[in-house]
N, C-alpha and C positions, 0 to 999 in steps of 0.2 A: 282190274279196272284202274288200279293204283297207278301202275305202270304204262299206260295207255296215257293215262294222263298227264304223267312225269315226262312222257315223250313228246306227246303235242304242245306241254309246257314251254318243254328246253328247246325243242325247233321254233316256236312260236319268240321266244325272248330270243334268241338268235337271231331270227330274220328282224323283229324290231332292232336289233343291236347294228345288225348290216344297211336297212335302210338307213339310220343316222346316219353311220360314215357314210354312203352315199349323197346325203343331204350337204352335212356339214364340214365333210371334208374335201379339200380339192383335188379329186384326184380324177375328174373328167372333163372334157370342154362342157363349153353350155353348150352344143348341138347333141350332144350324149345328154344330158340334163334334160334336156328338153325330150328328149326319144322318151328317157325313162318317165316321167311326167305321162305322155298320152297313152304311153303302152300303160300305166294302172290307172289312169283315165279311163280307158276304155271297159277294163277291168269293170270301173262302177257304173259303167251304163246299162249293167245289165239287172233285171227285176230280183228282188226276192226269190220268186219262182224260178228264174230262171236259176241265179244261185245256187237253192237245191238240186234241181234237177239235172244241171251239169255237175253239179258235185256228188251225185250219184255214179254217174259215169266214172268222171275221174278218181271215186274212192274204190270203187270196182275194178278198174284199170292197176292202180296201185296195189289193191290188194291180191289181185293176181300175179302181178309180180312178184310181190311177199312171196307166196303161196309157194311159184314157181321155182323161184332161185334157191331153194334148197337142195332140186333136182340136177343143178346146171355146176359145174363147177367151171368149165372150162367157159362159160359162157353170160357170165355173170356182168359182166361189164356190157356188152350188147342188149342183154335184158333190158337192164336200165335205164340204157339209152334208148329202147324201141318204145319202151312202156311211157316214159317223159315227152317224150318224142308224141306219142299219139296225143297224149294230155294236152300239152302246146299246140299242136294243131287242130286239134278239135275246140280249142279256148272252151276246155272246161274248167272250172275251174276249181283248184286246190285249196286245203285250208292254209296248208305250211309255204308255200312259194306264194299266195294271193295274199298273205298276213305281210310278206316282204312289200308289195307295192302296197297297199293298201295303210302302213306305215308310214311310207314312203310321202304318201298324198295326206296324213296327218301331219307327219313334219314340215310338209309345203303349206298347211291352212289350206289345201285342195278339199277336203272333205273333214266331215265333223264324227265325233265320237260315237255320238246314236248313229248315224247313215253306216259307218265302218262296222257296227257292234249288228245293226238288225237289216242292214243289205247284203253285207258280205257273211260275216264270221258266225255267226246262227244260224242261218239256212245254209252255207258250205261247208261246216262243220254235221251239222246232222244227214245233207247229203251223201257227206264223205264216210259217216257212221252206215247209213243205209246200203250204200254201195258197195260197201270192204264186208260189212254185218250179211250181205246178199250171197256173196260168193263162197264165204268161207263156209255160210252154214249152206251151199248148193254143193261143196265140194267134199263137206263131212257126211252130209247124205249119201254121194256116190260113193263113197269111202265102206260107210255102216253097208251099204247095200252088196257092191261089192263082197265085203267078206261074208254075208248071209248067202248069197250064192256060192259061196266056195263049198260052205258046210253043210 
């Protein structure tokens, strides 16, 4: 759990670290500013409930990919890009990429600490827990089962 932790920390302070330079450094027109603005804008229109439940998905989605790509050598970069890919299009939404906009919209005075802490990062993180927590233990079941049919 230690290390679970220490990862969603170091990506978590990373994307806060990325939103800032996005904020306060010039490195894009204001029509890119402004993109970025509504795309995690719209990010917060969505309910608590909704939060979790897309981040069910989306931690299920990722932790499949986990799962998978120990299998794939040759194919490891498509993975990621399929598995992201669905995420972003499905706008579920993640704890570690949805902490980068949601940042983002704290550094702009777009949204406030509590709405960021019990819209977003609470219910997408335990989503994200439920979803990744869904699969692994759906895939360690086939796994045990699996070898009990062998024997």
């Amino acid at each position: 759990m230690r290390l679970w932790g220490a990862v969603l920390a170091g990506n978590t302070i990373g994307g806060v670290i990325a939103a800032a330079v996005f904020v306060w450094m010039p490195l894009f027109s204001p029509e890119t500013d402004e993109a970025f603005l509504k795309i995690s804008q719209h990010l917060m229109e969505k309910t608590p409930t909704q939060m979790f439940t897309g981040g069910i998905v989306s931690g299920w989605m990722i932790a499949t990919m986990v799962w998978a790509i120990h299998g794939l050598e040759a194919s490891k970069l498509s993975l990621i890009f399929l598995a992201t890919y669905l995420v972003a299009i499905g706008d579920f939404p993640h704890v570690v990429v949805g902490s980068i906009e949601v940042a983002y919209l704290l550094f702009m005075n777009a949204t406030t600490i509590p709405e960021a802490l019990f819209t977003f990062l609470i219910p997408v993180t335990l989503g994200n827990i439920v979803g990744g927590t869904a699969i692994f233990a759906l895939v360690s079941h086939l796994e045990v089962r699996a070898d009990e049919e062998v024997t």
